[in-house]
PDB file with SEQRES, HELIX, SHEET and CRYST1 records, atoms N, CA, C and O in Angstrom:
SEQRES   1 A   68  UNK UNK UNK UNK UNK UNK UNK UNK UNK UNK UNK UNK UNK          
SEQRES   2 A   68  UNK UNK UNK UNK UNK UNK UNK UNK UNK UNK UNK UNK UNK          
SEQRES   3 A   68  UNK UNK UNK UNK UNK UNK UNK UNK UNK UNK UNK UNK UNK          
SEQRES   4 A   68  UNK UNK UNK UNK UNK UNK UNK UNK UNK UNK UNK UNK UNK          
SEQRES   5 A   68  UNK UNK UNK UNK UNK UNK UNK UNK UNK UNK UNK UNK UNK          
SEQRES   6 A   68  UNK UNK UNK                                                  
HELIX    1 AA1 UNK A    4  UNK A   13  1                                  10    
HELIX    2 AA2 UNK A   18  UNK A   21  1                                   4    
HELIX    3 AA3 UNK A   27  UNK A   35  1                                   9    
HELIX    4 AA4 UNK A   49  UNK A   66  1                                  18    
CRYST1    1.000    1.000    1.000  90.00  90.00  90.00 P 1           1          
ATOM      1  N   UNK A   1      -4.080  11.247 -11.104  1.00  0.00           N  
ATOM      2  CA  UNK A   1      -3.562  11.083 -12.451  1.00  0.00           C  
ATOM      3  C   UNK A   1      -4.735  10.683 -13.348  1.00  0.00           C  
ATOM      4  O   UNK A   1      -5.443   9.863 -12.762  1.00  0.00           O  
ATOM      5  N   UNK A   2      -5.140  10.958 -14.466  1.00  0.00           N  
ATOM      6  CA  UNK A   2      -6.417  10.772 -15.661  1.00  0.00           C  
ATOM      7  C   UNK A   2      -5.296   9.907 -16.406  1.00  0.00           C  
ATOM      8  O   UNK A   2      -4.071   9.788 -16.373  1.00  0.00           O  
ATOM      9  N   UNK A   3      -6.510   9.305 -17.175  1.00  0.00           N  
ATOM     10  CA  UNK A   3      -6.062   8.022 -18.127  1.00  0.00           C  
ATOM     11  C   UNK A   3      -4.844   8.725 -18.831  1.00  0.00           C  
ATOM     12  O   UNK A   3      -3.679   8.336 -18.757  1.00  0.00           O  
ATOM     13  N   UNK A   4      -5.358   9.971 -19.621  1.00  0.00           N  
ATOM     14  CA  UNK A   4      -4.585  10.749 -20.990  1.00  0.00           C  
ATOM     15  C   UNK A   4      -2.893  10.706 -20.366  1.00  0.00           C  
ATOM     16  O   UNK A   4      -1.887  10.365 -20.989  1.00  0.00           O  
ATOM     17  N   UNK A   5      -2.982  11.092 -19.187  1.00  0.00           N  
ATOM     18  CA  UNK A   5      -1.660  10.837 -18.388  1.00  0.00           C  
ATOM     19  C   UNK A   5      -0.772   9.831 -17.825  1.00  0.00           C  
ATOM     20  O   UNK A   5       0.352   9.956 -17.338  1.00  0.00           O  
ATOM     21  N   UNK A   6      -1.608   8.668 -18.014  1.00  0.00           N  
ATOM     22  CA  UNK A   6      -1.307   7.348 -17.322  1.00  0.00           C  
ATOM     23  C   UNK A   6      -1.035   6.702 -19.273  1.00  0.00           C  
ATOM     24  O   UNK A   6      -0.066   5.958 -19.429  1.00  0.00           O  
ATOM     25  N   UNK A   7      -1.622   6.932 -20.142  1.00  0.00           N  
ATOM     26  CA  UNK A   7      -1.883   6.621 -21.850  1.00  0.00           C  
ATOM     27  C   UNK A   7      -0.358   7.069 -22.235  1.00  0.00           C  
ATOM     28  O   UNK A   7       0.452   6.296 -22.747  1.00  0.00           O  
ATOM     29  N   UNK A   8      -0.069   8.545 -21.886  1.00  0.00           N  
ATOM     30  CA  UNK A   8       1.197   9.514 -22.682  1.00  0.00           C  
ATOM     31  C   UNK A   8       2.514   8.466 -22.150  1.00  0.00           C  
ATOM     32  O   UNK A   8       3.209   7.926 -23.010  1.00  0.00           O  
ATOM     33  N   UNK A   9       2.828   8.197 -20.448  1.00  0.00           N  
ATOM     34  CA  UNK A   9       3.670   7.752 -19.674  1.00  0.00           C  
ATOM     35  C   UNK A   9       4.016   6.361 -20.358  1.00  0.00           C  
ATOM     36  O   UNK A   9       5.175   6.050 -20.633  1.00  0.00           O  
ATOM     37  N   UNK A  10       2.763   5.433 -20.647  1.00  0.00           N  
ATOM     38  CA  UNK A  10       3.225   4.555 -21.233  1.00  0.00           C  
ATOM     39  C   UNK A  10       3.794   4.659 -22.323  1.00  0.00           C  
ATOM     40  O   UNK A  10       4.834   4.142 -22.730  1.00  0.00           O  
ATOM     41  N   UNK A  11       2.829   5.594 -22.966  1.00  0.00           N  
ATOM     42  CA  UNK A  11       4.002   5.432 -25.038  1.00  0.00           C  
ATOM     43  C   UNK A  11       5.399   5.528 -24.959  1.00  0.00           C  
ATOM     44  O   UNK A  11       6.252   4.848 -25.531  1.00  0.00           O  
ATOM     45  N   UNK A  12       5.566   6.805 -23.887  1.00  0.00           N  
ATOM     46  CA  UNK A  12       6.987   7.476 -23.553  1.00  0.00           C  
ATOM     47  C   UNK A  12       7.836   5.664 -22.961  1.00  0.00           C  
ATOM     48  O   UNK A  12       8.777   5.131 -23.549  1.00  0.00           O  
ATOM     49  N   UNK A  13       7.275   5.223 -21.969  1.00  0.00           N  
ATOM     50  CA  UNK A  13       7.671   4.286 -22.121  1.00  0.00           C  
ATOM     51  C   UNK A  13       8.282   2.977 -22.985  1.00  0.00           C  
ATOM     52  O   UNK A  13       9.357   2.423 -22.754  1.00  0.00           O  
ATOM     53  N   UNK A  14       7.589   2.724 -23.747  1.00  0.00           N  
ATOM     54  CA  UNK A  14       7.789   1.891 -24.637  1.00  0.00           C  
ATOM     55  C   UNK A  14       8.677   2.548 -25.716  1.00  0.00           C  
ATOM     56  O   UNK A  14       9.140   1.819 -26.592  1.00  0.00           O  
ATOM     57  N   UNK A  15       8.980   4.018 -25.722  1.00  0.00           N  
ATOM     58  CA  UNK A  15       9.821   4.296 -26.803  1.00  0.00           C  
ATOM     59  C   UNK A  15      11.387   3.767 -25.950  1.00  0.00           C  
ATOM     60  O   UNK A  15      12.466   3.818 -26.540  1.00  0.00           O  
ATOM     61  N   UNK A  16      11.294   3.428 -24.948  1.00  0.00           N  
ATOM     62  CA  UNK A  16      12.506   3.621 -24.063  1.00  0.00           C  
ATOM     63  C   UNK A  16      13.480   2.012 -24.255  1.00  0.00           C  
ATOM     64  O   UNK A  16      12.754   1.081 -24.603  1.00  0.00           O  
ATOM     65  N   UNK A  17      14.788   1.689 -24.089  1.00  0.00           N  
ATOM     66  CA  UNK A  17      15.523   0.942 -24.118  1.00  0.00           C  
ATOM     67  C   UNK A  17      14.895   0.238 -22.625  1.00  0.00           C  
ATOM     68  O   UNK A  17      14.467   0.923 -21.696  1.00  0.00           O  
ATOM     69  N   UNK A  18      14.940  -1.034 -22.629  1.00  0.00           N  
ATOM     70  CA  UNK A  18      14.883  -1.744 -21.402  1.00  0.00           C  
ATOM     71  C   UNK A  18      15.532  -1.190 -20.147  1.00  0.00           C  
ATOM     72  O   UNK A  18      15.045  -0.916 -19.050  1.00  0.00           O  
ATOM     73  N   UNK A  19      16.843  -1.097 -20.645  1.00  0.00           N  
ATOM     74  CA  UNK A  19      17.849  -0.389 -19.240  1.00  0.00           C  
ATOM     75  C   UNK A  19      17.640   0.646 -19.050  1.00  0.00           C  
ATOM     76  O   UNK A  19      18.076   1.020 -17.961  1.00  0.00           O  
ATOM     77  N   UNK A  20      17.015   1.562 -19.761  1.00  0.00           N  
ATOM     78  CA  UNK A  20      16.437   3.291 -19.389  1.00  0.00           C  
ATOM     79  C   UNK A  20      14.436   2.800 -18.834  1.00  0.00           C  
ATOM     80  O   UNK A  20      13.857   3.591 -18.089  1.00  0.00           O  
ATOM     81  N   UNK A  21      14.002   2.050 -19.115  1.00  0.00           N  
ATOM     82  CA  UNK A  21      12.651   1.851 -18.556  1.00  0.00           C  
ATOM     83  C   UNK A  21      13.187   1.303 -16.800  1.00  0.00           C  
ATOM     84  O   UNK A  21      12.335   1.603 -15.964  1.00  0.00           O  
ATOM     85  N   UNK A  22      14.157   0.742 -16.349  1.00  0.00           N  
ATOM     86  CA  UNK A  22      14.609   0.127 -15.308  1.00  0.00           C  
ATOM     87  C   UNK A  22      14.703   1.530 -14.150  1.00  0.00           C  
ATOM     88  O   UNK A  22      14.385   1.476 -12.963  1.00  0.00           O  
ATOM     89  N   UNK A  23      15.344   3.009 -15.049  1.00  0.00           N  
ATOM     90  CA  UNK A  23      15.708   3.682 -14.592  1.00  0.00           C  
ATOM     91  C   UNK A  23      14.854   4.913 -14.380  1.00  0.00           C  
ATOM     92  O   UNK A  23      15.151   5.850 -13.639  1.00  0.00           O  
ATOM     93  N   UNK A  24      13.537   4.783 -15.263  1.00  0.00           N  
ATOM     94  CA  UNK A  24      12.581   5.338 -14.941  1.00  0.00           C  
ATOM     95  C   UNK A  24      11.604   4.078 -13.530  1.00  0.00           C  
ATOM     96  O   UNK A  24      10.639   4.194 -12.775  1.00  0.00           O  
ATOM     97  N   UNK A  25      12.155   3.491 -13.717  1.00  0.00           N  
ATOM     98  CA  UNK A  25      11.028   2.951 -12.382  1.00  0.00           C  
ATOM     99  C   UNK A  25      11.421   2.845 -11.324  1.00  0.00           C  
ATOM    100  O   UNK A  25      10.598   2.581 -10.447  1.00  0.00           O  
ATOM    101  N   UNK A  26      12.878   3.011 -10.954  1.00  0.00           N  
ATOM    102  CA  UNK A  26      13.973   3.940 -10.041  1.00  0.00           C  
ATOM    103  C   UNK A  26      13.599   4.986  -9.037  1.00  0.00           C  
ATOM    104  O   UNK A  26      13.570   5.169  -7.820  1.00  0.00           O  
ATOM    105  N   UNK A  27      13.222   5.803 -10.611  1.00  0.00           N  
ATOM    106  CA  UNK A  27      13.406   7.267  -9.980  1.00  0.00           C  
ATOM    107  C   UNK A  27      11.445   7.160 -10.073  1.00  0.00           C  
ATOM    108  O   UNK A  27      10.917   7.994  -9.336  1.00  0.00           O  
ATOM    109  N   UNK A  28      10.911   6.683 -10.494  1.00  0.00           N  
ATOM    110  CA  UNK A  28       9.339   6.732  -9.803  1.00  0.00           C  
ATOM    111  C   UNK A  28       9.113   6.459  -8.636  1.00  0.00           C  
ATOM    112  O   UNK A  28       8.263   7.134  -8.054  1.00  0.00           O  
ATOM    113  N   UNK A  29       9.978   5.106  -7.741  1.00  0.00           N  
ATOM    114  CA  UNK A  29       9.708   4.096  -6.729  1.00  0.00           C  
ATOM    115  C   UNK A  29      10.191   5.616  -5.407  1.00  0.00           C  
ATOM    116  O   UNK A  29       9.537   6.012  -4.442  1.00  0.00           O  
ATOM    117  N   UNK A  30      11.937   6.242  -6.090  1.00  0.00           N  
ATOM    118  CA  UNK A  30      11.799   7.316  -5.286  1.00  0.00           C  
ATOM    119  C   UNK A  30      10.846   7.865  -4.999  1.00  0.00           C  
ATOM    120  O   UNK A  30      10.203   7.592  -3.984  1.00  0.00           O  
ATOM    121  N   UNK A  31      10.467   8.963  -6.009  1.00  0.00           N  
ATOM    122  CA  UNK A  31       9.237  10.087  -5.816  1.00  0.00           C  
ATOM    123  C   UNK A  31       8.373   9.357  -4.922  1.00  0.00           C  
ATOM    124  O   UNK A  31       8.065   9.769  -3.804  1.00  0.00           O  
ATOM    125  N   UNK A  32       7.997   8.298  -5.409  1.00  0.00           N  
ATOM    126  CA  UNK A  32       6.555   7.599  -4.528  1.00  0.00           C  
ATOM    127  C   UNK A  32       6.943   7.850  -2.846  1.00  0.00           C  
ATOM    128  O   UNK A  32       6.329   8.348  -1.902  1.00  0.00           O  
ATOM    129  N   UNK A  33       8.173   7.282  -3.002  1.00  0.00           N  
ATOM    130  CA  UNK A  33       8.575   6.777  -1.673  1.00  0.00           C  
ATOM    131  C   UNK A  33       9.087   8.602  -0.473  1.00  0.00           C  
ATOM    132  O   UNK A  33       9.391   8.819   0.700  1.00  0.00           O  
ATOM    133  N   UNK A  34       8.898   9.405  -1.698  1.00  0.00           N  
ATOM    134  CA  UNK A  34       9.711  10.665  -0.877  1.00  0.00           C  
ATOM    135  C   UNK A  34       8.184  11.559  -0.703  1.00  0.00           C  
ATOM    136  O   UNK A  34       8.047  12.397   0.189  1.00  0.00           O  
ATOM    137  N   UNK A  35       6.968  11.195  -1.809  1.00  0.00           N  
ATOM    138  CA  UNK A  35       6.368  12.316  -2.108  1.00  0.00           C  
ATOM    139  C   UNK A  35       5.021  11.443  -2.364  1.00  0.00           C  
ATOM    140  O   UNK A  35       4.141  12.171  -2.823  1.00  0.00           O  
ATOM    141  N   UNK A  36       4.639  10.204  -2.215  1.00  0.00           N  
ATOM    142  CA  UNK A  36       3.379   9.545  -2.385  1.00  0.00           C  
ATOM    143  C   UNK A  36       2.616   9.479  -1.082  1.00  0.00           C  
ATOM    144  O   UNK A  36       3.017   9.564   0.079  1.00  0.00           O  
ATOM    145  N   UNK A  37       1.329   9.292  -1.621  1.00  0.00           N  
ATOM    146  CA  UNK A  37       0.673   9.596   0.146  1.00  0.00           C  
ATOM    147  C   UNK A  37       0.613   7.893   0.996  1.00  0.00           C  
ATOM    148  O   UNK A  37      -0.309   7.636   1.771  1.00  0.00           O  
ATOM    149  N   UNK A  38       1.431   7.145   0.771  1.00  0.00           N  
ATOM    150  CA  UNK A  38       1.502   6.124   1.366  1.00  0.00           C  
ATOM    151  C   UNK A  38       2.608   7.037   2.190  1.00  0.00           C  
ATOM    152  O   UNK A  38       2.453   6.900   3.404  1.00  0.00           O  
ATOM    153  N   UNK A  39       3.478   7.761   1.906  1.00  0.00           N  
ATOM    154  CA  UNK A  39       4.595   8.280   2.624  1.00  0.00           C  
ATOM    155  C   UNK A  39       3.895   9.052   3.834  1.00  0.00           C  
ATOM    156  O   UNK A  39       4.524   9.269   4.869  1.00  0.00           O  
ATOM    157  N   UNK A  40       2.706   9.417   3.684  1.00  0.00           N  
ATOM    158  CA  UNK A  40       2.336  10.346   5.286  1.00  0.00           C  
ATOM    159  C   UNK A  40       1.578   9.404   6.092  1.00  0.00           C  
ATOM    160  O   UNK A  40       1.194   9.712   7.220  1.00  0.00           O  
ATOM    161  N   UNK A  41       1.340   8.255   5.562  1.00  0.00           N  
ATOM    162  CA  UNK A  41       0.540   6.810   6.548  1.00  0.00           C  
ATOM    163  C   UNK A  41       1.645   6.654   7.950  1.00  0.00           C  
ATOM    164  O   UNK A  41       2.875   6.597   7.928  1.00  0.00           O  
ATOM    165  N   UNK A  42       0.909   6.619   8.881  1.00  0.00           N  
ATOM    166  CA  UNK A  42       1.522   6.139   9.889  1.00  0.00           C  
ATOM    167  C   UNK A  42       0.980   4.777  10.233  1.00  0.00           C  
ATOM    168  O   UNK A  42      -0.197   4.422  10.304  1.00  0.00           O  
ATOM    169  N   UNK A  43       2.353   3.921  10.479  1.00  0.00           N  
ATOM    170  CA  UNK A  43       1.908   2.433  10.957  1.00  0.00           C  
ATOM    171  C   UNK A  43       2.588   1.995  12.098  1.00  0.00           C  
ATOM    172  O   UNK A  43       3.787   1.908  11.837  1.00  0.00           O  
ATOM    173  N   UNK A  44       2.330   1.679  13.263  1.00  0.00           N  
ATOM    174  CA  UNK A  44       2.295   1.069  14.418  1.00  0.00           C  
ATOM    175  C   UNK A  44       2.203  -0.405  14.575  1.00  0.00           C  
ATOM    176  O   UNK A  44       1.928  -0.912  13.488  1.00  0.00           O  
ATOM    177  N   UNK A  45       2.293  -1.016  15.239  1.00  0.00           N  
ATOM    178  CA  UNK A  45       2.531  -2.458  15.977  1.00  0.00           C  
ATOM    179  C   UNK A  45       1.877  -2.378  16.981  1.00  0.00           C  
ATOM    180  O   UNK A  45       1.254  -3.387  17.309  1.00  0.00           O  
ATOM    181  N   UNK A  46       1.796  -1.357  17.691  1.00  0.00           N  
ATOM    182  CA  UNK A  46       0.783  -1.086  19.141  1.00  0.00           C  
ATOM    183  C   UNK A  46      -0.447  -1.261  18.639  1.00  0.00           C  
ATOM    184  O   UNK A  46      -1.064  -0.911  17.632  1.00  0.00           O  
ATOM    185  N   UNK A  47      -0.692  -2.059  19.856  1.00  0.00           N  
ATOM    186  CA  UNK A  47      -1.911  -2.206  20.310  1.00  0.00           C  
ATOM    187  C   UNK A  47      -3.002  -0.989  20.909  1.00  0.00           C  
ATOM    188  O   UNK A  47      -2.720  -0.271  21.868  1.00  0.00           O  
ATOM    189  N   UNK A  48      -4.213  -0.920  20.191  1.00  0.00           N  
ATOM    190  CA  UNK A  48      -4.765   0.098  20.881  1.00  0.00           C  
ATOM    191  C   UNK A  48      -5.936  -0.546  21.873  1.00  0.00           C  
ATOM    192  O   UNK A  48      -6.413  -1.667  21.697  1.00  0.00           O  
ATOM    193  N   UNK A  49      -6.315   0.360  22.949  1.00  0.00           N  
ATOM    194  CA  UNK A  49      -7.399  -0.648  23.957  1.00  0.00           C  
ATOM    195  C   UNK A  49      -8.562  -0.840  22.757  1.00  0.00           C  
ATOM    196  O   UNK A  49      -9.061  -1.962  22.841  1.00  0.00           O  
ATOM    197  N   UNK A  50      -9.008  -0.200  21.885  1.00  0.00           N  
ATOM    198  CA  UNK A  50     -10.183  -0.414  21.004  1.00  0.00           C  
ATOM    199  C   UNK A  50      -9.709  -2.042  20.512  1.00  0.00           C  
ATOM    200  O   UNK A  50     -10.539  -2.888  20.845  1.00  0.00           O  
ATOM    201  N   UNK A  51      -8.538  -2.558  19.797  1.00  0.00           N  
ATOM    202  CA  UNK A  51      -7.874  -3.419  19.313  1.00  0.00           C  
ATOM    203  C   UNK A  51      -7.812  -4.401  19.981  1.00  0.00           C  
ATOM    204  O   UNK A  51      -8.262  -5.440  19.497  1.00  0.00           O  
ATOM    205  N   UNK A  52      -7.132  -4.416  21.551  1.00  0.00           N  
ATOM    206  CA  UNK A  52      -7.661  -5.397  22.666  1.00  0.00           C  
ATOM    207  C   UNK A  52      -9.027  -5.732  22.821  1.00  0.00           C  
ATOM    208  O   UNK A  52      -9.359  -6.879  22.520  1.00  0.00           O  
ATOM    209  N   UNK A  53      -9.874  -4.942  23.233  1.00  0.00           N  
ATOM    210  CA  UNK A  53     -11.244  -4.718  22.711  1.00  0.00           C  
ATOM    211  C   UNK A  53     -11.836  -5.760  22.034  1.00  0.00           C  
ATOM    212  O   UNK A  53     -12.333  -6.729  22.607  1.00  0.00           O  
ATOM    213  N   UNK A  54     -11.803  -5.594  20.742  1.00  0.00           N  
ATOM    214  CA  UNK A  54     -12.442  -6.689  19.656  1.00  0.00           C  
ATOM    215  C   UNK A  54     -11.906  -7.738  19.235  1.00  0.00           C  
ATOM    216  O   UNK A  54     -12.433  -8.315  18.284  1.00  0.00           O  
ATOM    217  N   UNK A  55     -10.237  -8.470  20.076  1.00  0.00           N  
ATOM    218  CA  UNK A  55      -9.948  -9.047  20.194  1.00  0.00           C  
ATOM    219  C   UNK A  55     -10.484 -10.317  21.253  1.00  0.00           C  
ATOM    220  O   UNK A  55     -10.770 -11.488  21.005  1.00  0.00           O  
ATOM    221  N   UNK A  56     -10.484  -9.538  22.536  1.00  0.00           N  
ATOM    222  CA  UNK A  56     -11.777  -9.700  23.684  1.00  0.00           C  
ATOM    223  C   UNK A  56     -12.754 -10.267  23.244  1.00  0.00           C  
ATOM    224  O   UNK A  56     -13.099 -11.302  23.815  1.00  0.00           O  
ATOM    225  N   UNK A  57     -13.481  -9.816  22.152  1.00  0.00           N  
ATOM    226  CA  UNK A  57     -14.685 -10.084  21.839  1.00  0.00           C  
ATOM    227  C   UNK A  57     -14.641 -11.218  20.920  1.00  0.00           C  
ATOM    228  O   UNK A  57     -15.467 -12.131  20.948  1.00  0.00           O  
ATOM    229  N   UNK A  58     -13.762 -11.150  20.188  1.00  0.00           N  
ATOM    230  CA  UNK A  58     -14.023 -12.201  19.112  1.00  0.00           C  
ATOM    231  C   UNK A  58     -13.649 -13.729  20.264  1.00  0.00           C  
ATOM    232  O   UNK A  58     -14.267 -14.768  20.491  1.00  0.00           O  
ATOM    233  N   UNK A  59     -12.666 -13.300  20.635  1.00  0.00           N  
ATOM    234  CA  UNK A  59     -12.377 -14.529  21.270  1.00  0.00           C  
ATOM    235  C   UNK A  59     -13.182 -14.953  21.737  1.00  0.00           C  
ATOM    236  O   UNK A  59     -13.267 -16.172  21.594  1.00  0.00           O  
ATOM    237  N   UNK A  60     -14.365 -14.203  22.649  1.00  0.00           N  
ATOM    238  CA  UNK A  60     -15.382 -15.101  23.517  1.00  0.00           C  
ATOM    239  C   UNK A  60     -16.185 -15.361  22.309  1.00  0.00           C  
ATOM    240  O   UNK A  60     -16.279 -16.550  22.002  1.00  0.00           O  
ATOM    241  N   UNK A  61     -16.618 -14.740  21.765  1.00  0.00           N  
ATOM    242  CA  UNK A  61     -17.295 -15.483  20.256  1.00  0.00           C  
ATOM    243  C   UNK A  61     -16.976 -16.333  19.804  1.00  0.00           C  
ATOM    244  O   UNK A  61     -17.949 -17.040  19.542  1.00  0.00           O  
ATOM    245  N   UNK A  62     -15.662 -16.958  19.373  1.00  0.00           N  
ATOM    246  CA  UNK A  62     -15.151 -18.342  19.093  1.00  0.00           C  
ATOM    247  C   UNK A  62     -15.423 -19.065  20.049  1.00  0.00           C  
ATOM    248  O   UNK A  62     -16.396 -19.819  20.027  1.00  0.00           O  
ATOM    249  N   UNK A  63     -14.399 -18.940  21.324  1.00  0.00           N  
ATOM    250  CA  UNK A  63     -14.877 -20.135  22.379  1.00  0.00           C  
ATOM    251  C   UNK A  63     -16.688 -20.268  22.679  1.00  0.00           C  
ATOM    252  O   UNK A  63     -17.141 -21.314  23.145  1.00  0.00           O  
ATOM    253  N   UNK A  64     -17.615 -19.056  22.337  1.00  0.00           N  
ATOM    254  CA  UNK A  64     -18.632 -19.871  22.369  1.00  0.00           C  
ATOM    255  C   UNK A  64     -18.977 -20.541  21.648  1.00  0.00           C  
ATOM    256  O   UNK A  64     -19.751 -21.420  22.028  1.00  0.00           O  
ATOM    257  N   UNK A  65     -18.599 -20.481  20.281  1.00  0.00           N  
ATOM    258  CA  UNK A  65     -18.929 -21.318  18.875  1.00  0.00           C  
ATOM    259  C   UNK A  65     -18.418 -22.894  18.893  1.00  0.00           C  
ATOM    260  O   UNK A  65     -18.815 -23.909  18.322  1.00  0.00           O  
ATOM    261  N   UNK A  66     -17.276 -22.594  19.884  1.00  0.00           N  
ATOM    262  CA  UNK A  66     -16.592 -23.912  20.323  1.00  0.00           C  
ATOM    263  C   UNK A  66     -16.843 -24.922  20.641  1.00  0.00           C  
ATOM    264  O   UNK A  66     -16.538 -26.041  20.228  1.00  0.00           O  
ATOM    265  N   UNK A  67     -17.838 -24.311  21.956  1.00  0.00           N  
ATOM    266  CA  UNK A  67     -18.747 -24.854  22.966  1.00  0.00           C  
ATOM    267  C   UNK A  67     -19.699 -25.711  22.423  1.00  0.00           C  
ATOM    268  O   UNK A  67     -19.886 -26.763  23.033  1.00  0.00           O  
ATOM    269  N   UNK A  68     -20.495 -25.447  21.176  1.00  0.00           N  
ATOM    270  CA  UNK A  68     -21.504 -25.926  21.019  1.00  0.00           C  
ATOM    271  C   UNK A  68     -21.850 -27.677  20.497  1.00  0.00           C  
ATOM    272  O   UNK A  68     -23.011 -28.064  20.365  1.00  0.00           O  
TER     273      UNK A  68                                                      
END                                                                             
């Protein structure tokens, strides 16, 4: 999106009644949510061995910092 486009959205905005600005941010939060590229992110909870990994590592790094 360029400013000139992000500039127009707002004026259009502000010409709008409170309860019609509510309903444009509605139907934006949709689109985002049906058609934004946060929508093709994949997120997991798993653990990957790389993740165990530098977990591994940090830890012995603390307990040596521990140590001292």
């Amino acid at each position: 999106m360029t400013d000139p486009q992000i500039l127009e959205i707002l004026e259009v905005l502000k010409s709008l009644p409170p309860e019609k600005v509510a309903d444009v941010k509605t139907f934006a939060c949709m689109l985002r949510d049906r058609y934004g590229r946060s929508a093709a992110r994949e997120e997991s909870d798993a653990w990957t061995a790389e993740d165990l990994g530098e977990v591994v590592v940090a830890s012995m790094n603390y307990l040596e910092e521990m140590s001292i």
